[in-house]
N, C-alpha and C positions, 0 to 999 in steps of 0.2 A: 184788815187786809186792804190792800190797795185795788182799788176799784176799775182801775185805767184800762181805758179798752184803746187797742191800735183804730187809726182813721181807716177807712175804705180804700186809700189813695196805697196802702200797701200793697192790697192785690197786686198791682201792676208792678209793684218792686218785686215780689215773688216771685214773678213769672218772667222776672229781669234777669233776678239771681240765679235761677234753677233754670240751665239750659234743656233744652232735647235731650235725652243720651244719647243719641242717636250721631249729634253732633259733637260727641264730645266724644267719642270712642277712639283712641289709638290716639289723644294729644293729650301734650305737657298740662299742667293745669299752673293757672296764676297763681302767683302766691297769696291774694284773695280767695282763693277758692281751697287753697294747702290745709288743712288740720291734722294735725301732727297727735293720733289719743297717747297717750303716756305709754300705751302698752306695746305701739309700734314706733317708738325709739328704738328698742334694742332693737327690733328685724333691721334695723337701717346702719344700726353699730356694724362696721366693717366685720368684724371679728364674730360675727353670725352669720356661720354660711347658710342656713338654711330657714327656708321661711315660708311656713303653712299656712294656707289659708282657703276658704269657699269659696264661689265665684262670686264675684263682687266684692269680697272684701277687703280689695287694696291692690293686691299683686301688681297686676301690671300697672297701678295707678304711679306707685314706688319705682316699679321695674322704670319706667317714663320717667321721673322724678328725679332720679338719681343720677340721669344722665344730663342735667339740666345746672350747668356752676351756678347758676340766681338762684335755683330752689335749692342744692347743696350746701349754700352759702347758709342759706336763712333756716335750715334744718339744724346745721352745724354745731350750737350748741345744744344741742336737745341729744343729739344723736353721737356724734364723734365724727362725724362723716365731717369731709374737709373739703373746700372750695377746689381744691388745687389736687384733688384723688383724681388719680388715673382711669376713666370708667370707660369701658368698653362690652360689646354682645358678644356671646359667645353661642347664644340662641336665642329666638324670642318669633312672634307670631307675623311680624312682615319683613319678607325678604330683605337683607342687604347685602348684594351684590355676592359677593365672595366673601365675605366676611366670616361666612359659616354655612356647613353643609346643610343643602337642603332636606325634607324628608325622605326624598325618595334617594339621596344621595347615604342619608343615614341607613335606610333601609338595606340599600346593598352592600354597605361599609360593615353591617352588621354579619352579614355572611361571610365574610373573609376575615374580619380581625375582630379580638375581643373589646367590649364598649369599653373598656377604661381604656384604651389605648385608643380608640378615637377621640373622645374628649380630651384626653392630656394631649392629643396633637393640637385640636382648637385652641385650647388654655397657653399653650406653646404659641400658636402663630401671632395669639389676641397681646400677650406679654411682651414677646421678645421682638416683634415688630421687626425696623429697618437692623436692629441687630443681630438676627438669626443670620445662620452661614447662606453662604450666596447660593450652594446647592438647593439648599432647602428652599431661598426666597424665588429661585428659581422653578421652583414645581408651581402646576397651574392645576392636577387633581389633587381632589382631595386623598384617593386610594393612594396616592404615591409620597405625599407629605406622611399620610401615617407610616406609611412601611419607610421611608426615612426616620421617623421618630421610634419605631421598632426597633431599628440598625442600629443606631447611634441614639442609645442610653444615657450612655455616661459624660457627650458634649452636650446632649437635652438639659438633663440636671446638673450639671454644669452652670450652664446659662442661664439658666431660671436661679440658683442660688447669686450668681454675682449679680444679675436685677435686682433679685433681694436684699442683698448687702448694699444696693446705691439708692433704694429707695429706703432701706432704714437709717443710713447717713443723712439723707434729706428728709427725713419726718414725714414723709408721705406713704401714699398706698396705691395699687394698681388692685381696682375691683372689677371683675370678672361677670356680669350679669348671666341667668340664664331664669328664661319663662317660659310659658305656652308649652311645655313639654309633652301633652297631650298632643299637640302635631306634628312629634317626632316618629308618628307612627299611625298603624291602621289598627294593629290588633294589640290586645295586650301581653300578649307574651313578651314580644318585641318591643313594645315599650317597658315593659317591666325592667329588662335587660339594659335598656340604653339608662334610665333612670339608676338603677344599681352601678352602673359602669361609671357615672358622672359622682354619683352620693362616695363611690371609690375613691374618684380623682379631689374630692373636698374633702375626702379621712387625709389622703397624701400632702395636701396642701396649709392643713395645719399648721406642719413642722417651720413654714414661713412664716417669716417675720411680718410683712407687709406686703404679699402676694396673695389674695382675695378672691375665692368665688362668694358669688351671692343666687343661690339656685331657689327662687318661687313654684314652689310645689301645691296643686289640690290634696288632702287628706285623702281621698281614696289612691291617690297614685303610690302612699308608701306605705297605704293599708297588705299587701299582699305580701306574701313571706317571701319573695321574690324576689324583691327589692332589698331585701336586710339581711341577706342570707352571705353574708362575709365576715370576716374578723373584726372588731372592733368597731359594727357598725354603731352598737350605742353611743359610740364616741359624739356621732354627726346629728342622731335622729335624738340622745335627750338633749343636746342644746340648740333646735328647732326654737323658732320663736314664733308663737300663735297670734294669727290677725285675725281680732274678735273684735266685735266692737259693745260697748254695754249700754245701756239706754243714755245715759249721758253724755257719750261721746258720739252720738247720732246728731240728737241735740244741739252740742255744741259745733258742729259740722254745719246744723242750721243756722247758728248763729253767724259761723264765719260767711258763709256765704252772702248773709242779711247787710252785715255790718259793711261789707266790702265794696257792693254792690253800687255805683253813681245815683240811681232812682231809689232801691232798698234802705239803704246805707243812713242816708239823712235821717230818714222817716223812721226806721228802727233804734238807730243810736240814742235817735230822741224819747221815744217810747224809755229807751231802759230808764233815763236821767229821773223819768216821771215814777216808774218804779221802784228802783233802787237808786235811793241817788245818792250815797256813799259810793258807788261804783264808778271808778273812774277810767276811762279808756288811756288806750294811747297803740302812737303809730310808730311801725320801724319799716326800713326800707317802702314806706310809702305804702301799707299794709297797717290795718286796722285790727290792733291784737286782740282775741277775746277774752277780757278779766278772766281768771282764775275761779272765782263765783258765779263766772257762768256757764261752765263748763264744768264745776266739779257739786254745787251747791242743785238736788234736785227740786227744793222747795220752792228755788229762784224761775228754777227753768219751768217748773210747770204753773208758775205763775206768769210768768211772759207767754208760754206758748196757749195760756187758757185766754190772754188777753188780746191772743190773735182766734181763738177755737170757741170764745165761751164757755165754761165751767163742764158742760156733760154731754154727751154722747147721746142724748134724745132730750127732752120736757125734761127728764130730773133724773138727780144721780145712780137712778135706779142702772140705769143702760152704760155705766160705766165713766171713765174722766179720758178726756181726749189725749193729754199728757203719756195714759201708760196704754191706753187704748190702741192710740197708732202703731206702735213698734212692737208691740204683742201680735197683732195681726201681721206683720211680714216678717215673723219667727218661722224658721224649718223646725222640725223636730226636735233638732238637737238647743234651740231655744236663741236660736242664732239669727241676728236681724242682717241683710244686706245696706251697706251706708246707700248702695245704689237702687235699690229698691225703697228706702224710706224719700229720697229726694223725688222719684219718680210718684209717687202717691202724693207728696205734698203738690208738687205740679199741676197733677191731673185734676187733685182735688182744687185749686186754684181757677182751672180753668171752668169749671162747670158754674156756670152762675145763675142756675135754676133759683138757687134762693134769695135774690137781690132784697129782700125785705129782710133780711137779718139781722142782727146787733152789729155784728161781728166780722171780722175779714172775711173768714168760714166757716162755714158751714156744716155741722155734724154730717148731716146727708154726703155731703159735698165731701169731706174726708172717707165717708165709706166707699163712695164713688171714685176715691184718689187708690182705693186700696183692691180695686177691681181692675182697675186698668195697671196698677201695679203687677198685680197676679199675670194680670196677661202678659206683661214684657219679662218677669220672671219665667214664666211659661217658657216664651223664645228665649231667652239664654238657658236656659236648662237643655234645651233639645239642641243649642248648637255644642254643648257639650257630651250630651248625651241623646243621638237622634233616635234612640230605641225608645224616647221616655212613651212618646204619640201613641206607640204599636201598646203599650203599657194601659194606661190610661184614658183615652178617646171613647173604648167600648164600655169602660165604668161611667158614663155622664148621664145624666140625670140619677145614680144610686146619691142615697142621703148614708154619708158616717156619721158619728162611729158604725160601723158594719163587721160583722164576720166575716173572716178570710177568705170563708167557702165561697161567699157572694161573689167576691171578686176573683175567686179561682172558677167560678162558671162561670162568670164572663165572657174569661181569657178564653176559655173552652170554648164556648158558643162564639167566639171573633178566631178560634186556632192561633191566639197568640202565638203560645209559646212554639208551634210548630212552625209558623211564620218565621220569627227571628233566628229560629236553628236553620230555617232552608238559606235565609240571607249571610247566615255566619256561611255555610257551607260553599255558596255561588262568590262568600268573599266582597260582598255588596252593602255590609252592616259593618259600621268603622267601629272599633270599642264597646262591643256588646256588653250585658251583664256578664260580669266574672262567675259567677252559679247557673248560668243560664243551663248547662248541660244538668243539673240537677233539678231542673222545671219549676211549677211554682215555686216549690217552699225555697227552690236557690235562688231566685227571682224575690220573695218577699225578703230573704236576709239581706240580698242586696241593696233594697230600698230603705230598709230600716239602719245599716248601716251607714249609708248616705244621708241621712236625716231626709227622705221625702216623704216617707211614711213613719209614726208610730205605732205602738201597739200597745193598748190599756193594758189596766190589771186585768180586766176580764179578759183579755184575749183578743176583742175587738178591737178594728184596723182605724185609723184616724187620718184622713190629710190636714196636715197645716191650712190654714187659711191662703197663704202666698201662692201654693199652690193650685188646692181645691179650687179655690174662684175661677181660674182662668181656665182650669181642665172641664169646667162646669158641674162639678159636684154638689150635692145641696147637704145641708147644714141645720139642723131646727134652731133659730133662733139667730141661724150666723149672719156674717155678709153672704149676700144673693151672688149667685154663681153669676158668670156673664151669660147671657143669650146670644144665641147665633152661633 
């Protein structure tokens, strides 16, 4: 086996590659930084309207993406997706102008007319653009565009069919984005309803040739019977395409990053040459593509990433290999790694340089400590999607899992969780609560084990992930150390 170990002079290409997230959030990414896994092609094929995934992994990275002709371009063959598609919002998490109702504009739109008929207005204005009637381009609310689009049916589809026949005479497509749908609303009723009324107007939209929603959904949002509760919904919800990622396309995500990087880039390419040196690179649009063996061959990648990591997880193999070590530790229950959670531990582990006497770039320690400060910014994106998780979790810290249910239902008890989050539902103060929360714990624990935050053994006892646990400060025999403070 090849013995090569990366120089030291990597560090600083890592910490090149691997921005903040913090500064990356809500922008395009380079086509250096683009990793296209196999499995989220088709979410990007036009003719997949819909497309699941957990927070982090991808949605609005794509939703971004798509709207971007350089990355469409360089997608294109992988996907179907075309330089020259019509892509427009039809919703998504920062304001644009008029472009689309706001929430609180949805909110009220939802009391007067039903949600598939507000969406097909949006779908309507985003398509038909300077060629809708002058009446309609002349409305300035949104209440009064839909009850236009109410009135006049049969000019609506109409006009949407002859768009369709002039973009399938030109081989093109008008794509519809729609994201963030979690802040189309406060409570879930309401959003359940706008989400069925939209997954309505992409059953309707089918029957086009080259008229296109692309709607990024969380799995809990069309977990409810709520949302699927219409005719022919399995039509939308089995040809969903799932954004998972699997250990090698994490990996390979690492790679792209390495390879593409000005200070990375040199010092990594060269590393592979000394490794594999059958493997041969090559550049398209000024982008460093990652061979196919390194992104599909695991024996490759855990022999590059051991020759940044070192062969084990402590003094000897006892304590595990860094290779599957990492990405098992920022798995939720459902066994599901975050691409933006495994960059963020490689970082953090990058910056700790407690161990400067090392072999190695990093340091075992130094990865556990990437996967603690990972926990922690997992932590914060969980609670900006779900601000109930704190009220959940806060009063279990210092309990060691696996643990019994009971532990954690007197907890709640001794903190009046669950009576807390019923009085916040009640004052209208708690955005998106648990959907069981009226059924108290036990509707409270199926909700988390539903969500993959929690597990539950064979024996019945309760288990957090590691991604979590760390940063809630749970303890663990044996595991990564909870954070302190």
């Amino acid at each position: 086996m090849n013995k090569y170990v990366f120089p030291k002079d990597l560090r600083e290409g890592i910490l090149s590659a691997i921005p903040e997230q913090s500064s990356q959030h809500g922008k395009a990414l380079s086509l250096g930084q683009t990793y296209l896994p196999v499995a989220h092609a088709k979410a990007l094929d036009p003719d997949v309207m819909l497309v699941e995934g957990m927070r982090g992994a991808g949605k609005s990275v794509w939703f971004i993406a798509l709207q971007q002709p350089e990355l469409r371009r360089w997608l294109g063959n992988s996907t179907g997706i075309s330089e020259d598609t019509y892509v427009t919002v039809g919703f998504g998490e920062a304001p644009r102008g008029d472009d689309f109702p706001t929430k609180d504009t949805l909110i009220a739109a939802v009391k007067s007319f039903e949600p598939r008929l507000i969406w097909k207005t949006v779908v309507f204005r985003q398509i038909s653009k300077a060629k809708a009637p002058k009446t309609f381009l002349r409305l300035t609310k949104w209440a009064d565009r839909i009850s236009w689009v109410k009135e006049h049916p049969e000019e609506t589809d109409a006009l949407l069919y002859k768009i369709d026949e002039e973009l399938q005479a030109k081989g093109l497509h008008h794509l519809v984005l729609f994201d963030a749908l979690d802040r189309t609303a406060d409570d879930w009723t309401t959003m359940n309803l706008l989400v069925r009324g939209l997954l309505q107007v992409v059953l309707d939209m089918r029957s086009s040739q080259r008229l296109r929603l692309k709607v990024f959904v969380r799995p809990d949002q069309l977990a409810d019977s709520a949302t699927r509760n219409f005719p022919d919904a399995s039509k939308v919800l089995n040809g969903a395409a799932i954004l998972e990622w699997s250990r090698r396309d994490l990996f390979g995500l690492l790679w792209q990053y390495l390879a593409n990087d000005p200070i990375a880039g040199p010092i990594f390419r060269g590393g592979i040459e000394q490794i594999a040196p059958k493997i041969r690179w090559s550049e398209i649009f000024g982008t460093w593509n990652v061979p196919v063996e390194l992104n599909q061959d695991e024996d490759i990648q855990k022999e590059i990433f051991h020759a940044i990591t070192g062969p084990w997880m402590g003094r000897d193999q006892r304590r595990g290999f860094p290779y599957s070590w990492l990405p098992s530790h920022l798995c939720d229950a459902n066994g599901k790694a975050s691409p933006r959670s495994f960059l963020a531990a490689l970082r953090h582990a990058t910056l700790d340089d407690a161990h400067g006497d090392h072999d190695h770039v990093l340091h075992f320690e130094s990865i556990k400590r990437g996967v603690q400060e990972a926990s922690k910014i997992r932590v914060g994106e969980l609670e900006e999607d779900f601000p109930w998780m704190s009220n959940l979790f806060k009063p279990l810290k210092g309990v060691t899992v696996p643990c019994l249910f009971l532990d954690i239902e007197n907890a709640w008890q001794e903190h009046q969780v669950i009576e807390t989050l019923l009085q916040k539902v009640k004052a209208k103060t708690l955005r998106l609560p648990p959907q069981r929360l009226k059924l108290g714990a036990i509707g409270v624990l199926q909700d988390l084990l539903e969500l993959g935050f929690i597990e539950q053994l064979k024996d019945k006892r309760i288990n957090l992930p590691d991604v979590y646990r760390v940063g809630y400060g749970l303890g663990r025999r044996g595991g990564v150390r909870p954070l302190k403070g």
